[in-house]
N, C-alpha and C positions, 0 to 999 in steps of 0.2 A: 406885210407878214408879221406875227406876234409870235413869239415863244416864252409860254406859260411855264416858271416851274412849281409844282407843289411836290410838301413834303413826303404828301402822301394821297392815293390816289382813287377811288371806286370809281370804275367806270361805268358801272350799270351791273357789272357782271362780277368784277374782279379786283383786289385790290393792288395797283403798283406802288411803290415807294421811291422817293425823290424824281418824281415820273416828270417830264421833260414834255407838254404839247404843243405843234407847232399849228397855226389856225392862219390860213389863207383864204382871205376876205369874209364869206359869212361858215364857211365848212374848218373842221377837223382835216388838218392833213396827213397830221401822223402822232401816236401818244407812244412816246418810250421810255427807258428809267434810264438814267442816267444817260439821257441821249444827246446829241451833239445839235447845238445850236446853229440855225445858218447863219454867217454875214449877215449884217445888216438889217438883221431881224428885231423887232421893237423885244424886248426881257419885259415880263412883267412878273415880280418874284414873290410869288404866294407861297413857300415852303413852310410859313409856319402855320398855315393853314391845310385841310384836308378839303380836296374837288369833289365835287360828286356830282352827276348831269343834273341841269334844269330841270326844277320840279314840274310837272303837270296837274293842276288840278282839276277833274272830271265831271264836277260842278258845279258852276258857277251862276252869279244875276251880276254879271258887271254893269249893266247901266241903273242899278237900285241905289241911285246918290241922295241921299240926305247932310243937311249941313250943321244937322246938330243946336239948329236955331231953337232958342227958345218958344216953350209953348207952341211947338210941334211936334209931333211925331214921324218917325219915316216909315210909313205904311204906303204900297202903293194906291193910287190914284182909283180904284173900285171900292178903297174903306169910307168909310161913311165920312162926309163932309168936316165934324168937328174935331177925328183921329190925323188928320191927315195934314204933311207939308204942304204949303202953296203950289197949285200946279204951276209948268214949266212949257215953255214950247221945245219941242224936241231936241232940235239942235242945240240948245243952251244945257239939256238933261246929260249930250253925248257930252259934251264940250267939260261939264265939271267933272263927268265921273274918270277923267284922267285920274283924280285924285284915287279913285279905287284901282286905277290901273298901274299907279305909282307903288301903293301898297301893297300891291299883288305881289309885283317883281322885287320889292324889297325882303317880301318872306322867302325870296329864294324861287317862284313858280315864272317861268319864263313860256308857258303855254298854260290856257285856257279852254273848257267845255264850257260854254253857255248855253244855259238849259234853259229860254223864256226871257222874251225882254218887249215890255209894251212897245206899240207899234213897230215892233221889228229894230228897236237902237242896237240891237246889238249887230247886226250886217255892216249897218254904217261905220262903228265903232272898232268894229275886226276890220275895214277897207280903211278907214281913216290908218291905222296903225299899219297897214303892209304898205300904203304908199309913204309911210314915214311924215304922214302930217302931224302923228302921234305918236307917244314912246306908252310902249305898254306890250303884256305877254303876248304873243302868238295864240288866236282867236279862232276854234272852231264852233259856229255857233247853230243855234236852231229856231232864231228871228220871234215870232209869236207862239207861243206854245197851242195845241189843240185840245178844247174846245178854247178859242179868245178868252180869256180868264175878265178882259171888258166889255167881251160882247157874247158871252154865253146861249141869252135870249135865241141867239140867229143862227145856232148850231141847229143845223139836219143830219140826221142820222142815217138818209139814203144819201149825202153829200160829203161825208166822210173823205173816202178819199181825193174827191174833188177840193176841200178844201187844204189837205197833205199837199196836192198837187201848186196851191196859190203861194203855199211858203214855199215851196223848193223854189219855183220860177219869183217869188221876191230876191232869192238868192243863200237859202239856210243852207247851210253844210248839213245840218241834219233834221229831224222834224221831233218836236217832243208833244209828248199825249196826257194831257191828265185825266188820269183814269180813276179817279178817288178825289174824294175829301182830303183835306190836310193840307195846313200849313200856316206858318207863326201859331198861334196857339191855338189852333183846332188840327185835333190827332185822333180824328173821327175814322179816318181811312174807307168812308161808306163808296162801293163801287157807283160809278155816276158813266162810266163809257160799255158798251159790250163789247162783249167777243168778238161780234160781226165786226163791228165798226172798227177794232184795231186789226183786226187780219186785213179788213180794204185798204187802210192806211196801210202796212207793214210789206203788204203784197206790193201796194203802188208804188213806193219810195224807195223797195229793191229792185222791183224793177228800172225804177231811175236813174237807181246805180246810188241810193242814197243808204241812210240807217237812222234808226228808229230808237228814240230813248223814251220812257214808259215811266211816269209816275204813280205809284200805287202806296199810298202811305200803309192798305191794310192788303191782309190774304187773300180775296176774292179777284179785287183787281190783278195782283202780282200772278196769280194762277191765271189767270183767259191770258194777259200779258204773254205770258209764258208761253202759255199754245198757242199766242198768233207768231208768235217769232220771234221779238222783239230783239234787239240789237245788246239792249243795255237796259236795267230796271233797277229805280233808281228809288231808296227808303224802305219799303218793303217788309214791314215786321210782321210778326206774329206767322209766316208761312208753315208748315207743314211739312213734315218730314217727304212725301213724296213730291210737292211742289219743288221744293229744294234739290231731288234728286231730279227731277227732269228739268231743273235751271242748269246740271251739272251738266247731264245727258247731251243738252244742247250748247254748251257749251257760250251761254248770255253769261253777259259780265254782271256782278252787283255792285251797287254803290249804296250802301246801308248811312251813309250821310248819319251817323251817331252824334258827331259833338255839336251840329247846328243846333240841335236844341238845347243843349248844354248852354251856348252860346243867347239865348232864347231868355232862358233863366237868370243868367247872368243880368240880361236887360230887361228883364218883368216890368220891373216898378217903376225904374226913372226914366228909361227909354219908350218902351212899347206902352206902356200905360196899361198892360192887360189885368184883366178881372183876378179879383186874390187866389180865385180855384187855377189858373193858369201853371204854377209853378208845380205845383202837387202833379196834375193831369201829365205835365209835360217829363215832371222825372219818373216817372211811370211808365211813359212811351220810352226815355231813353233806356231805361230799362229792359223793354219788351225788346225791342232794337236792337241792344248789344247783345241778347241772349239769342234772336234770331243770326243776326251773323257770327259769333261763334259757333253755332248750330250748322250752318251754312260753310261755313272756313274746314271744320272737321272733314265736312262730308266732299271737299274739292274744289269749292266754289273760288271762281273767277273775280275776285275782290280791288277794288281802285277807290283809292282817296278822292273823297267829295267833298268838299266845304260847305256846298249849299250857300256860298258868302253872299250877303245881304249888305245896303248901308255901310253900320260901323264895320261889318264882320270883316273888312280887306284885313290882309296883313297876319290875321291866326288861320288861313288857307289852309294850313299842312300838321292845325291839332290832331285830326282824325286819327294820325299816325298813331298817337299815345294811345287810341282804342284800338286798333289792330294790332298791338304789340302786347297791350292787355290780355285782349282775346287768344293769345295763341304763338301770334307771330315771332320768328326772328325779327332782329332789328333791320337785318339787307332783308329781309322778307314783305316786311312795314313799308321799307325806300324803294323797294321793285315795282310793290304797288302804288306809288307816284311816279317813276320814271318809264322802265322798261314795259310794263304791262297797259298802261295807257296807252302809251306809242302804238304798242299793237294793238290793242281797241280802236285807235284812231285812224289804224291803215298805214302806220307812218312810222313803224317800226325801224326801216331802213335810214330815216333821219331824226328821228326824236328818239330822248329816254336815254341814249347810249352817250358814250363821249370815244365814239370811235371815227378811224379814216371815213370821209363821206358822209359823215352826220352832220348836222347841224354846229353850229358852236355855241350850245348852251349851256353853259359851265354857273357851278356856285362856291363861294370858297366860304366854310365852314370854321368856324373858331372850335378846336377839338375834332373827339371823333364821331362823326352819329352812329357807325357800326358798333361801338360801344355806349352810347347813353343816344336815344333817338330824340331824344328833347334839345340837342346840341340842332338838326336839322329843323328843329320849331322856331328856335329862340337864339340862334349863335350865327344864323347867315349876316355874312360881312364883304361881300363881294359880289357882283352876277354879272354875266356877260350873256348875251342874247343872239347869236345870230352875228357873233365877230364883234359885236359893241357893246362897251361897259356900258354898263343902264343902273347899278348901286356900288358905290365904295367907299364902304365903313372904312377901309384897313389903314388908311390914315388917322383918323381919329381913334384908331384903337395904338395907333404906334406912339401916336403921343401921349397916352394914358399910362402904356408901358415905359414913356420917360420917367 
């Protein structure tokens, strides 16, 4: 048994002060303020830090590992032969991208959407990590995206849901669609899936008891998206006042993934290697993007932190935040949509998001407040416990700075 105290406390919902919580084995037993400690109970004393639950990020490429080696690039494995790192046998691709798993859980995100992972590493990757052969966020993933982004060619259109049907039975918690153009620097959004073919998938995979996330970088795709059901839809710019009202109507979550390309630009030149028009096109889309989901945020829209993290991008997981908080948002308005609103996207409401009795034990301890500056939950996590176990702690080396 642990009993956590912090000085100060957000649990998802609320905040306590000098809040006391007591965590038996991977669960929350009890959170109170000034509440009494059992015998025997392991103290771990974060008071002069602020809690706040495990972030979620709602999308992610955790097996996209590049090693930064010279004279490569980390493009995946369909870029043309000269852009691209030295392929990898799969197991050796799951085995480094610890390192993005490391960096995950160090920004504070102790759960994971993976949205697309060649040959399906990301199944492996989410089982390696629940049997504890690997430390890393809690993984719900969607194995190979559709249409195979490596094997395009072999996509049928009367096969649709048939091949929805081959990832659930690989083992995907969920199936993702790309239904458009777009991505690293092409921000074309041209729809390339129909309407038919995502209502067969959408139809199949709730019948399975599954959900559907919907890539549509422009408005044509995000609209059929939208009338076939879709679970979650995910970049989505340039929509349409009445697409936007019947994303509400239906109550699909968005993931406007804004700072990835931010992120994008940041790596134009000595990273990605892309064409000089790259930068221009790309803060144009961030642009069209962030005006779309403020447009979307006013009108009611169901919004969750995405990272879209690639490669380098582990570790700035929970920028997004600074654009929601941009567009509109309170700063606990920003932190709901990483914690509490995920959870319930994810079904999992009752255990993740909260830092309440019966939850999960995903705790972060924060230097400062992020309820007052939300850059403090970007750039000031200095603790995280996961599921009852410490997995980062700075707060040593921050005690000894304050010597």
């Amino acid at each position: 048994m642990k009993a956590i105290k912090f000085g100060k406390l957000w649990d998802g919902h609320r905040v306590i002060t000098k809040a006391v919580l007591i965590i038996q084995n991977d669960k929350v037993q009890s959170v109170t303020a000034r509440g009494r400690i059992p015998v025997g109970a392991e103290v771990i004393d974060l008071s002069r830090y602020t809690g706040i639950p495990g972030m979620i990020d709602s999308h992610t490429h955790m097996t996209y590992y590049w090693n930064g080696a010279l004279g490569t690039s980390p493009l995946y494995p369909g870029m043309e032969a000269s852009r691209r790192q030295p392929p990898r046998h799969v197991a050796a691709t799951v085995f480094l991208a610890q390192e993005n798993a490391k960096k995950t859980l160090e920004a504070g995100v102790t759960t994971v959407r993976d949205l697309n992972a060649f040959y399906g590493m990301d199944i492996d990757m989410r089982d390696l990590i629940n049997m504890g052969a690997m430390i890393g966020p809690r993984m719900f993933v969607s194995g190979t995206g559709l249409p195979d982004p490596l094997h395009q060619a072999d996509w049928q259109k009367e096969d649709a849901a048939k091949h929805a049907k081959a990832v659930i039975d690989s083992g995907a918690d969920w199936v993702k669609i790309f239904v458009s153009t777009g991505g690293f620097d092409d921000v074309t959004g041209d729809q390339t899936v129909s309407y038919e073919e995502m209502k067969a998938i959408v139809d199949m995979a709730h019948a399975a008891g599954h959900k559907v996330a919907i890539h549509s970088y422009g408005p044509a795709g995000a609209r059929d998206a939208i009338r076939a059901g879709c679970d979650t839809l995910e970049h989505a710019t340039d929509m349409d006042d009445d697409t936007i009202a019947e994303m509400v109507q239906k109550k699909i979550w968005y993931v406007p993934t804004i700072d990835h390309n931010q992120y994008y630009i940041e790596n134009a030149d000595d990273v990605y290697k892309f064409p000089p028009c790259a930068k221009e096109n790309l803060s144009n889309y961030i642009r069209r993007n962030f005006e779309t989901a403020k447009k979307a945020y006013k009108a009611g829209a169901r919004m969750l932190v995405g990272s879209d993290a690639v490669y380098n991008g582990f570790g700035l997981n929970m920028r997004e935040l600074t654009w929601f908080v941009k567009l509109g948002m309170t700063n606990e308005q920003a932190l709901q949509s990483a914690t509490v609103l995920p959870a319930e996207m994810l079904g999992m409401e009752n255990s993740l998001g909260s830092i309440a009795p019966g939850c999960f034990a995903d705790i972060v301890a924060v230097e400062g407040d992020p309820l007052a500056d939300i850059q403090l939950a970007i750039k000031n996590v200095r603790w995280v416990m996961k599921g009852g176990a410490i997995v980062v702690d700075k707060t040593r080396a921050a005690g000894k700075r304050d010597r």
